[in-house]
PAVEX-655446 format. One record per residue: x, y, z of N, C-alpha, C in turn; chain; residue in one letter. Coordinates in steps of 0.05 Angstrom, whole numbers, plus 32768, in hexadecimal, padded with zeros to 4 digits. Layout:
PAVEX-655446
((X, Y, Z), (X, Y, Z), (X, Y, Z), 'A', 'A')
...
//
This chain:
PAVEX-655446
((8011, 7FE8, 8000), (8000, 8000, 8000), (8012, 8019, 8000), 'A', 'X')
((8011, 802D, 7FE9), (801E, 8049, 7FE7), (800E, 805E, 7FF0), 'A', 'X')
((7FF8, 8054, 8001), (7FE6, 8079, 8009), (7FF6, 807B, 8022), 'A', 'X')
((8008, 808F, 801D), (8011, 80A1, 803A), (7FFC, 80AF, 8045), 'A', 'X')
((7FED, 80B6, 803A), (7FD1, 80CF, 8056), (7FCA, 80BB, 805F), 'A', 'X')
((7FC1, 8097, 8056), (7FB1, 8086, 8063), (7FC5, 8078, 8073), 'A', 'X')
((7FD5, 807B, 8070), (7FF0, 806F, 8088), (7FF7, 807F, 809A), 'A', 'X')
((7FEB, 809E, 808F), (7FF0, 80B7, 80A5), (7FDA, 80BC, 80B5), 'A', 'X')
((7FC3, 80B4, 80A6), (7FA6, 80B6, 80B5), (7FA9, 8098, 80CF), 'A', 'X')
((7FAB, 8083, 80C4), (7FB1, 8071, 80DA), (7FC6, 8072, 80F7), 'A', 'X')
((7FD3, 8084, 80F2), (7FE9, 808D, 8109), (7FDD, 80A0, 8113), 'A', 'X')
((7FCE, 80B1, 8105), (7FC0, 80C7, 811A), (7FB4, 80B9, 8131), 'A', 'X')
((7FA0, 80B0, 811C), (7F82, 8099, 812D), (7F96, 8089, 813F), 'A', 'X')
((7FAE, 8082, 813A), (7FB1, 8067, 8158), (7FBF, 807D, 816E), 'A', 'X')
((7FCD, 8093, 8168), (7FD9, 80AC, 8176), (7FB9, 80B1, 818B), 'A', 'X')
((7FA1, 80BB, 817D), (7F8A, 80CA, 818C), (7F84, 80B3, 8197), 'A', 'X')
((7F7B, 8098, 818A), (7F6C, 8081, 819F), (7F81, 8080, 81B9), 'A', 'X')
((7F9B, 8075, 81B4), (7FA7, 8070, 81CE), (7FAB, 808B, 81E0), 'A', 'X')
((7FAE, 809C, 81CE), (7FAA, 80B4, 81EE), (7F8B, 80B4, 81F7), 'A', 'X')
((7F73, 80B1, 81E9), (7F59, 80B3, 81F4), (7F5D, 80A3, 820F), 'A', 'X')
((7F6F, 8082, 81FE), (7F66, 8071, 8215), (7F6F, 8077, 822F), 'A', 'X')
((7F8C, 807C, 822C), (7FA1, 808A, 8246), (7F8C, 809D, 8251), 'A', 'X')
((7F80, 80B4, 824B), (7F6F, 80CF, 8250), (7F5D, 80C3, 8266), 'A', 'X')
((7F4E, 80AE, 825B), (7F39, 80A6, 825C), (7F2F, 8098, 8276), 'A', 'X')
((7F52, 8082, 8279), (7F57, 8073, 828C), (7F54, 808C, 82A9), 'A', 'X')
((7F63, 809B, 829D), (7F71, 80B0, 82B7), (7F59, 80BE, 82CA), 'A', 'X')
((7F43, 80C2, 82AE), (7F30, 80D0, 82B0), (7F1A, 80C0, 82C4), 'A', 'X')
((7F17, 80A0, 82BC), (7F0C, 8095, 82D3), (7F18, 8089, 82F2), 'A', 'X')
((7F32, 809A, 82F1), (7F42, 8097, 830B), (7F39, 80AE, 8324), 'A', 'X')
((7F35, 80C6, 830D), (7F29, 80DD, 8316), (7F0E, 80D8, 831E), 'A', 'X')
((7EFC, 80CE, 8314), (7EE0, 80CF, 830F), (7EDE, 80C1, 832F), 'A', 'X')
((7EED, 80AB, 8334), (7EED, 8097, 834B), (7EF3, 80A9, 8366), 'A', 'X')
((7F10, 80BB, 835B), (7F1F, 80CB, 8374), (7F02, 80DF, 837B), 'A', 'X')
((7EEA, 80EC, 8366), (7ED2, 80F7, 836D), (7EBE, 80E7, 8373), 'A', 'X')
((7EBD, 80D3, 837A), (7EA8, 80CA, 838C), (7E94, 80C0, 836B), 'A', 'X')
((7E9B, 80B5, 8357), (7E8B, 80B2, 833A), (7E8A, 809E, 8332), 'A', 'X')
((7E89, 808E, 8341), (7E8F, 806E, 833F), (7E89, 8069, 831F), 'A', 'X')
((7E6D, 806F, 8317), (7E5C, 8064, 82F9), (7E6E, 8079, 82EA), 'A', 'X')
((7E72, 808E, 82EC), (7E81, 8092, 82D7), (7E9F, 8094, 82D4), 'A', 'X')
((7EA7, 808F, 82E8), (7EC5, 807A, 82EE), (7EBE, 8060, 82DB), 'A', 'X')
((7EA6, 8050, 82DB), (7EA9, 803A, 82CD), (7EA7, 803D, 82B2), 'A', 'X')
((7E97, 8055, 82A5), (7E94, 8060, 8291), (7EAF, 8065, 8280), 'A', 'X')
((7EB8, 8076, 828C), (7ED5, 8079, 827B), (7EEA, 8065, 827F), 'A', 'X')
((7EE8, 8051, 8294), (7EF5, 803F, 828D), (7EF0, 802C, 8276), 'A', 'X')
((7ED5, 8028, 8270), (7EC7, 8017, 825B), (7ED8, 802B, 8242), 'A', 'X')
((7ED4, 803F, 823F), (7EDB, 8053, 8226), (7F01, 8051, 8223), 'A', 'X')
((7F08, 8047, 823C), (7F28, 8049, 8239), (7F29, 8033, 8234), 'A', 'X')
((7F1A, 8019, 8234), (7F1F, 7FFA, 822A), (7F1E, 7FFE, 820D), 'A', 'X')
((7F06, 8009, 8204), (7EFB, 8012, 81E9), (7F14, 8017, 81D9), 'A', 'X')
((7F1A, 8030, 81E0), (7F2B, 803C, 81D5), (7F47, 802D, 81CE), 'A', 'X')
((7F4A, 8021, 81DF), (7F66, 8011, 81DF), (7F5C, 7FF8, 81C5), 'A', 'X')
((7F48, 7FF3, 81C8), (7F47, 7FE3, 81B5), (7F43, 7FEA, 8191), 'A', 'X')
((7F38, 8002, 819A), (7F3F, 8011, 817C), (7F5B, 8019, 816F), 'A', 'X')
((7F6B, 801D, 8190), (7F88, 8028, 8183), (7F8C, 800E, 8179), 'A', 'X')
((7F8E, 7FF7, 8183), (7F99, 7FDF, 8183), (7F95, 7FD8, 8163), 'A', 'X')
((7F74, 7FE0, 8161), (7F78, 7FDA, 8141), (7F83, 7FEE, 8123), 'A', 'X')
((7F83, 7FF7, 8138), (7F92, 8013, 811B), (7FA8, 800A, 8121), 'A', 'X')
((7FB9, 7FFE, 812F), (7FD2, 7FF1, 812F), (7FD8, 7FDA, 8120), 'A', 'X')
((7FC2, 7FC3, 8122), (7FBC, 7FAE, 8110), (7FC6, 7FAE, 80F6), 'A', 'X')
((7FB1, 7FCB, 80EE), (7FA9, 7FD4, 80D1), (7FC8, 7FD7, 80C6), 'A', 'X')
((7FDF, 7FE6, 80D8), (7FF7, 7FF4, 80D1), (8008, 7FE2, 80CE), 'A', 'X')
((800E, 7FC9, 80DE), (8011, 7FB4, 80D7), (8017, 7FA1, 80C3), 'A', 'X')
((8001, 7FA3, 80BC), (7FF3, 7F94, 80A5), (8002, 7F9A, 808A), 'A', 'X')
((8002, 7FB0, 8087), (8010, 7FC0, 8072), (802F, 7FCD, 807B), 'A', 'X')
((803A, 7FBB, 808B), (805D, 7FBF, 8093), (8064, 7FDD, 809B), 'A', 'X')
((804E, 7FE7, 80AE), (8055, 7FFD, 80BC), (804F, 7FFA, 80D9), 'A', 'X')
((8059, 8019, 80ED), (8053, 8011, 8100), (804E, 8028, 8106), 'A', 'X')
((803C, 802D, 8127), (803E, 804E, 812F), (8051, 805B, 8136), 'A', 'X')
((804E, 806F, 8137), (8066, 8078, 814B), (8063, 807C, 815F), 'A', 'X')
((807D, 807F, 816F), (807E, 8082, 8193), (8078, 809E, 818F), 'A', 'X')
((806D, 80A0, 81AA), (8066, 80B7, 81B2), (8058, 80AF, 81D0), 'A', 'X')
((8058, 80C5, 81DF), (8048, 80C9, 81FB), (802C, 80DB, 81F2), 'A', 'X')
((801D, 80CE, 8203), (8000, 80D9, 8201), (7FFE, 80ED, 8211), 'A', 'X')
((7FFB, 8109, 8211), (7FF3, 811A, 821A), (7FD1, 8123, 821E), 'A', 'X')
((7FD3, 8135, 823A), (7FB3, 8134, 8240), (7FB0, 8143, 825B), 'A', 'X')
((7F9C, 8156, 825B), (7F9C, 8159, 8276), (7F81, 814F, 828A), 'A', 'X')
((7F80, 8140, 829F), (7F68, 813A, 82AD), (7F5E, 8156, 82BD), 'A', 'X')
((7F48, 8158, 82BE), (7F3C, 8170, 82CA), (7F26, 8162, 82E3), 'A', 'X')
((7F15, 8176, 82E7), (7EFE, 8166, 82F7), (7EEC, 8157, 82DF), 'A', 'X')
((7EDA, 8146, 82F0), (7ED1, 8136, 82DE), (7EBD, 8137, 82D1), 'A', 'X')
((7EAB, 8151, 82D6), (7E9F, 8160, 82C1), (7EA9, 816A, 82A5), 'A', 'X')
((7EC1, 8176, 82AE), (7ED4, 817D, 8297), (7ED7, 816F, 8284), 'A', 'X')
((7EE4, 814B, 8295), (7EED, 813B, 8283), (7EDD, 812F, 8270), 'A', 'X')
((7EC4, 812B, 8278), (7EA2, 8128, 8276), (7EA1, 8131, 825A), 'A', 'X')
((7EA1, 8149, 8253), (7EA2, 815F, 824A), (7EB9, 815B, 822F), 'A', 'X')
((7ECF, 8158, 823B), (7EE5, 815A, 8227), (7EE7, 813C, 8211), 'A', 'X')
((7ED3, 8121, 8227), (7ED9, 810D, 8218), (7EC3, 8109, 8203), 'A', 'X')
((7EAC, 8120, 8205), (7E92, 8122, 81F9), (7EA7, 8130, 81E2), 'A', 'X')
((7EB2, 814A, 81E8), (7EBC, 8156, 81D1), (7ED0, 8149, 81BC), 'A', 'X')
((7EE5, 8138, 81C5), (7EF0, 8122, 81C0), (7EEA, 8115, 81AC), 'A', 'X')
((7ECB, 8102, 81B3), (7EC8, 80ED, 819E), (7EAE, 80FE, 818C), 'A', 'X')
((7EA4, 8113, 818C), (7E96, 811A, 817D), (7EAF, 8126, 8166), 'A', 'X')
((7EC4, 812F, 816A), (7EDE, 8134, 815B), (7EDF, 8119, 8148), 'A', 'X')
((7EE7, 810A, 8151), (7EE2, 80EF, 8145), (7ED6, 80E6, 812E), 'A', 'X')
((7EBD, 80E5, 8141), (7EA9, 80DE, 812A), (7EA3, 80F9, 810E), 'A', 'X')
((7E9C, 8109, 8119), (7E9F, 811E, 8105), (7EB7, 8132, 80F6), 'A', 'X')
((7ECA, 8137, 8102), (7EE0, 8142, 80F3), (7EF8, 8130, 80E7), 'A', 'X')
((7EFE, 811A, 80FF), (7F11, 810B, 80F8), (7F13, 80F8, 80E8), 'A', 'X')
((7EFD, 80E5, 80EF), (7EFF, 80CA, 80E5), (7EED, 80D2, 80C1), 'A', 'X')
((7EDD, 80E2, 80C1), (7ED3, 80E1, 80A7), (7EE2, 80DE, 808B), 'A', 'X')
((7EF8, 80F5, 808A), (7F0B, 80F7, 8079), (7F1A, 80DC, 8075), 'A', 'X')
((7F20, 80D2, 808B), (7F35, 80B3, 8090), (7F2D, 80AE, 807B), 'A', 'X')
((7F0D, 80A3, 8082), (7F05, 8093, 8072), (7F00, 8093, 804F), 'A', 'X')
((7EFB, 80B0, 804B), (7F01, 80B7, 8035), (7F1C, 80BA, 801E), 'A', 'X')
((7F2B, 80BE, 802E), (7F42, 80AE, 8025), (7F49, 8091, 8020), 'A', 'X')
((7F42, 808B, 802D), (7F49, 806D, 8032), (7F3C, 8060, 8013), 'A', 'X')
((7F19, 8067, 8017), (7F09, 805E, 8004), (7F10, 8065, 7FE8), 'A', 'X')
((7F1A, 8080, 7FEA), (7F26, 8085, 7FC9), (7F42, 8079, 7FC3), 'A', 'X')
((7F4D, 8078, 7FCC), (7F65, 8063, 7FC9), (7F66, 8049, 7FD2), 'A', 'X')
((7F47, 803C, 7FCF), (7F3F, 801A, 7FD5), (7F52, 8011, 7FE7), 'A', 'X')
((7F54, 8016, 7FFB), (7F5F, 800B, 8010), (7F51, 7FF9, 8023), 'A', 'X')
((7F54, 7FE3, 8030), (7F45, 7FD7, 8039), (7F56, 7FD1, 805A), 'A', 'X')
//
């Protein structure tokens, strides 16, 4: 496979999933340290999630004799309204700004 944006779009996506998941994890450490038990379990469910999405955008890179790159996940935890808040802002990013294009790429240069 010669699409560089779809080898560059795949490194983004496993870069944002594994920091979501790291974020996410931290975020229901917080949620717990505030007395939030359900949504302590909430973002832990969302940091399993997530890890499993990086995991497969890693697969994908793989597959085609690449790999991600290192890097540290950056993030800041706030209260857990905030985080509430920031993980809503997060995956609506996702679904609407980020991931759309991916896929449009991908599809015009039949990538599978």
């Amino acid at each position: 496979m010669e699409n560089t944006k779809t080898i560059l779009d795949l490194k983004d996506a496993f870069k944002g999933e594994t920091t979501a998941s790291a974020k996410y994890a931290a975020c229901s450490k917080k949620a717990k340290e505030d007395g939030y038990k359900k949504i302590a379990v909430l973002f832990e469910a969302a940091s399993y999630s997530e890890n499993i999405h990086a995991n497969n955008h890693k697969k994908a890179l793989e597959k085609i004799n690449e790999k991600p790159d290192d890097f540290k996940p950056g993030f800041e935890v706030k209260s857990t309204k905030e985080n509430m808040q920031d993980a809503i802002n997060g995956e609506t990013y996702e679904v609407t700004t980020m991931y759309p294009p991916f896929i449009e790429t991908a599809k015009a240069n039949k990538v599978r």
